[in-house]
C-alpha positions as CSV (number, residue, x, y, z in Angstrom):
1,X,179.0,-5.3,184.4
2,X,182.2,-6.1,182.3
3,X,179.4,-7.3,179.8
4,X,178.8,-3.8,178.6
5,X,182.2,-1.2,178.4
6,X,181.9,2.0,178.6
7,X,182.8,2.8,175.0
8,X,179.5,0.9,174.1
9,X,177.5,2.8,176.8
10,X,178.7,5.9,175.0
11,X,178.1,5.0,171.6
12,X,174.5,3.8,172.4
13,X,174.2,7.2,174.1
14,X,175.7,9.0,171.3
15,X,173.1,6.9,169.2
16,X,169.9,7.8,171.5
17,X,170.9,11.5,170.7
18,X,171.0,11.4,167.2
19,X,168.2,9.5,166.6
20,X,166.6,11.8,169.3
21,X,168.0,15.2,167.3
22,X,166.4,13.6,163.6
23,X,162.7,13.5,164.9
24,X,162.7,16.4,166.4
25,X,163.8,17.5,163.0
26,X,161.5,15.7,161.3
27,X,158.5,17.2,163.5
28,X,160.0,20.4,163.4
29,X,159.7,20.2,159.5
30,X,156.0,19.2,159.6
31,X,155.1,22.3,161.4
């Protein structure tokens, strides 16, 4: 487990999220 640190499991979290947040955008825009 000391592979991964908990500043890296937050920033891929953070990451997930904002990728997650732009395509709903994007599909949002579509409609």
């Amino acid at each position: 487990m000391s592979d991964i640190t908990l500043l890296q499991w937050i920033g891929l979290g953070l990451g997930i999220g904002i990728a997650y947040a732009a395509i709903r955008a994007v599909f949002r825009r579509k409609d």
